[in-house]
N, C-alpha and C positions, 0 to 999 in steps of 0.2 A: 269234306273228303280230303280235302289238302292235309290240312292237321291232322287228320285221321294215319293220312301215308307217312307223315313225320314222323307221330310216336312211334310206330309199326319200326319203320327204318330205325328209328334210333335203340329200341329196346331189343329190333336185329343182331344191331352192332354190337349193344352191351353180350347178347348171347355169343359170337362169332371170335369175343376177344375177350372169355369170362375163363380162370383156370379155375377148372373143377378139379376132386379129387376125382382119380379113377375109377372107384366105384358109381359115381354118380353120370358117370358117362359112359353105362353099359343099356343096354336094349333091355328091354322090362319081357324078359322068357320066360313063359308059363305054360303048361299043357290043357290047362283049362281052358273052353269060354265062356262066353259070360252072355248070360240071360236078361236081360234089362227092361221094363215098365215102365213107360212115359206116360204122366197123367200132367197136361196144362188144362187151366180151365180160369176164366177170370170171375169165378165166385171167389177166388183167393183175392182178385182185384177187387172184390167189391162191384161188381156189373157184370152185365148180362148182355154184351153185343161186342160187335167186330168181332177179331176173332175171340169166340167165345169158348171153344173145346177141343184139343187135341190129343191122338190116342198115338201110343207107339209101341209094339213089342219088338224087341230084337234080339240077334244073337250074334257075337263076336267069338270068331275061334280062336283058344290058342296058339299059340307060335312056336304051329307042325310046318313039315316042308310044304312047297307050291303043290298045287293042280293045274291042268295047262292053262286053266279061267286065269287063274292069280298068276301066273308067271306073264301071261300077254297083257296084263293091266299092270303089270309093276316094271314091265320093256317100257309100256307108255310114259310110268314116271322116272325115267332112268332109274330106276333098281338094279342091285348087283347078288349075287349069291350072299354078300357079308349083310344083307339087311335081313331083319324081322319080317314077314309078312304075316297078317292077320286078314280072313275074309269074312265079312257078315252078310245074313238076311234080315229084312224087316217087315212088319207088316203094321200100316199108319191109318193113321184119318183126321182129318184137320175138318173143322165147321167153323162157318165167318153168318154174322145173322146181323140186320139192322138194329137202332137204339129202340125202335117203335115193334115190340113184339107183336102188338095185341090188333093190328089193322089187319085187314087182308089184302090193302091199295098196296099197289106197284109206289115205292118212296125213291122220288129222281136224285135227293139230295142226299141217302144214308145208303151204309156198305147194302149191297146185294147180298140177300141170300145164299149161300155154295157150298158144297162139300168136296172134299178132297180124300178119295179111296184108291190105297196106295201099294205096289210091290217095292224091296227096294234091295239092290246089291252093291254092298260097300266091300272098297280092295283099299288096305293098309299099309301103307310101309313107313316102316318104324328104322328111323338109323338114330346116333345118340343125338338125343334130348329133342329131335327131328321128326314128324311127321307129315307125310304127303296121302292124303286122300281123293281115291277119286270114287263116287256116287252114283250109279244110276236108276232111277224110280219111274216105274212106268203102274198106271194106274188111270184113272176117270176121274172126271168131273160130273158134278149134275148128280139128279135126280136117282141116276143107279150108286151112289155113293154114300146112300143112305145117312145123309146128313139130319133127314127131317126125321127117321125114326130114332135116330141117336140122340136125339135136341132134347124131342117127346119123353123117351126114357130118362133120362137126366132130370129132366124138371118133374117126373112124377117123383121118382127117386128124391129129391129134395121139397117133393111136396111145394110147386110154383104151380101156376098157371102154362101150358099149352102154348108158344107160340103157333102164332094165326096166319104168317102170311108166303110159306113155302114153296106157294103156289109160282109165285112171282120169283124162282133160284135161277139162279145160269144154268143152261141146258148141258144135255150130256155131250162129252168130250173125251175122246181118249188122250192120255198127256204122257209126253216121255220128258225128262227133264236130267240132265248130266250138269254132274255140279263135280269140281275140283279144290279142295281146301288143304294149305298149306301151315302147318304149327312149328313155331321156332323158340325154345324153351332154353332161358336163363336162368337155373339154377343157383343158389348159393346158399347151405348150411349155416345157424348162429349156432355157434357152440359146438361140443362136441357130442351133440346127439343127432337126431334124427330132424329136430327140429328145423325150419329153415322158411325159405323165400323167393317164389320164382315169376318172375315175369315171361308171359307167352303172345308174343303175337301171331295176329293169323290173319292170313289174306285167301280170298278166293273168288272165285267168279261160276256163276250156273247160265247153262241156256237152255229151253226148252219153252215148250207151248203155253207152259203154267207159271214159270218161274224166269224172268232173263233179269240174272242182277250182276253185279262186283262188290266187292266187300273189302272193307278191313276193321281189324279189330285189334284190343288189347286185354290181357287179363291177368289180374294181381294176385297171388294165393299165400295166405302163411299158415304155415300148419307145418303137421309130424308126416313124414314116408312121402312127399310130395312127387318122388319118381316113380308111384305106382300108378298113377292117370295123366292124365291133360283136362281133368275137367268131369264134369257128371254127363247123363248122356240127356239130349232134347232134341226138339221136334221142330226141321227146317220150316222156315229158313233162321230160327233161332242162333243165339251163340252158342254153339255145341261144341262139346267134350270129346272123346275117344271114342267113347264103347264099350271100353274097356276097363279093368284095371288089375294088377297084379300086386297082391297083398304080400310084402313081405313079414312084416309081425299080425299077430292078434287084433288087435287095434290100432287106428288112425284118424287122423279128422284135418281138415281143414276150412278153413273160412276163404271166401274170394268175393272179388269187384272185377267187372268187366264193362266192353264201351265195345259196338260195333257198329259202323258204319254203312249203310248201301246204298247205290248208286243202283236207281231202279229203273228198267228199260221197259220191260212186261209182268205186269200182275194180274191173271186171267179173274182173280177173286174180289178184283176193283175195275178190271176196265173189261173185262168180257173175252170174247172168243178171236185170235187173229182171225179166225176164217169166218167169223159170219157179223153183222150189224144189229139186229134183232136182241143180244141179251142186254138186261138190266146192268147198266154199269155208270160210275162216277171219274171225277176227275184227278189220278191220282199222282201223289208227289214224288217228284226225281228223287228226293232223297227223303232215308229215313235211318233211325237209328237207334238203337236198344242199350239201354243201361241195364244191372243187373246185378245182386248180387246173394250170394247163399252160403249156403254150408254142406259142407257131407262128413259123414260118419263111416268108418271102415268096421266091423266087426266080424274077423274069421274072414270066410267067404261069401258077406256080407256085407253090400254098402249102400249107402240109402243119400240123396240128393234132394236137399230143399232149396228153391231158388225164387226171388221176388225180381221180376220184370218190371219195367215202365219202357213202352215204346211210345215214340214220336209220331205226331200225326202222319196216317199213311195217305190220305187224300184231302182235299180241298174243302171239304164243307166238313170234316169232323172238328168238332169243337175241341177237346181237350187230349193229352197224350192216353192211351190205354197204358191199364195195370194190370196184371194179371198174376199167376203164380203158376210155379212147375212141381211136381213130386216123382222120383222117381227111385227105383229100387231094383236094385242089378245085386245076382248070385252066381259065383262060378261052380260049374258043372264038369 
């Protein structure tokens, strides 16, 4: 985590003391939002356990004026009338399932069973090459989260075998969970196109009943029109992008590498319920950490995010890092 704060701090600095041209140090205004489709799932890794499937629709609005929702969450981030504000809905589902499908025994040494069914309201604000988010999702755990019908359809869908043992998930749980993330973007053009180079780092910290972590991160992108995102969009507590993006030409693309760090307090989908002793749960690790890297394509009002994950072991008796993959596909409206 130490390191982790270093590079954060130092590719701060490079941003705080970087002369941009003016144009690239304007707020990214569009009247659009933007529709986005998150599909993670680690058939792309190659396996079929931990976390094994996550779903996300969203929608990011344009940069219209406040509503009195988004003016009281953008007082909380000192916001001023000269910022952007952007506000979205979501609607998630995350499933975590042990390495042993095919048992129906309670397994004391592999992730538990759980699903995670999710609302979610994101407030944006955008000043240049700056973003401050704050997040809150409230939704269930367990059994009404329909983790096991979603598993079922999947594996028919790819024509697998039925996992067997969902009997033995974490119980149901209502979950609120407030997460605040911070992007501080380094710009700088080669040449005289569009072409270029930006380093972002991003810090933040969540607390709730599902999720209590802190984070930092970095992330490298070279590519054309780089000031129309911060990233492609994913599925927390991943390393996620905007939400957004605003296309200035026909086409664009980027390629990127990222690194993020967490310092982990509470993970209800490894250690169980604060409030009860009874769910299936393991021993899980303070820290963990996600590499990462992908591509996305811009086309019109169309932009598509492929992205290859390896995270670090999250608990004490998983043998090796999971891999997974992300797909996602955002149109503005």
């Amino acid at each position: 985590m130490t390191a982790m704060l270093i590079l954060c701090g130092g590719a701060y600095g490079v941003q705080a003391h970087a002369q941009q041209p003016d144009e690239d140090n304007h707020q990214l205004t569009d009247e659009k939002g933007t529709w986005s489709l998150v599909v993670e799932n680690d058939y792309f890794g190659d396996s079929d356990d931990n976390y094994t499937n996550g779903l996300r629709l969203s929608w990011m609005s344009g940069s219209k004026p406040m509503d009195p929702v988004s003016r009281f969450a953008t007082n909380l981030m000192r916001g001023d009338d000269a910022v952007v504000v952007r506000r979205g809905l979501a609607i998630g589902q995350s499933v975590f399932t042990p390495n042993d499908l095919q048992t129906t025994e309670y397994l004391p040494d592999q992730r538990p069973y759980a699903a995670w069914l999710y609302g979610e309201f994101t407030n944006v604000v955008e000043r240049s090459n700056t973003i401050d988010q704050l997040t809150i999702q409230l939704g269930v755990v367990g059994p009404s989260a329909g983790g096991e019908w979603a598993q079922e359809e999947i594996h028919n869908l790819i024509e697998d075998e039925a996992p067997q043992g969902w009997d033995n998930q974490i119980k149901d749980e209502v979950g609120v969970v407030i997460s605040y993330d911070k992007k501080m973007r380094a710009l700088a053009k080669l040449g005289e196109t569009d072409f270029g180079i930006d380093i972002t780092p991003n810090l933040g910290v969540t607390l709730g009943n599902i999720y209590t972590n802190a984070r930092a991160g970095l992330t490298v992108r070279i590519g054309q029109d780089l000031k129309n995102d911060y990233g492609p969009p994913r599925v927390r507590p991943s390393l996620a992008g905007s939400g957004y993006f605003a296309p200035d030409d026909g086409f664009s693309w980027y390629i990127f590498g990222g690194v993020e760090g967490r310092a982990v307090a509470h993970d209800i989908f490894l250690e169980g319920s604060l409030f009860r002793t009874d769910d299936p749960s393991v021993v899980a690790k303070d820290f963990v950490a996600d590499l990462q890297a992908g591509l996305v394509l811009q086309f019109g009002q169309t932009q598509i995010g492929l992205t290859y994950i390896e995270r670090t072991e999250e608990y004490e008796t998983q043998d090796i890092p999971q891999r997974f993959g992300a797909v996602s596909l955002s149109r503005k409206f």
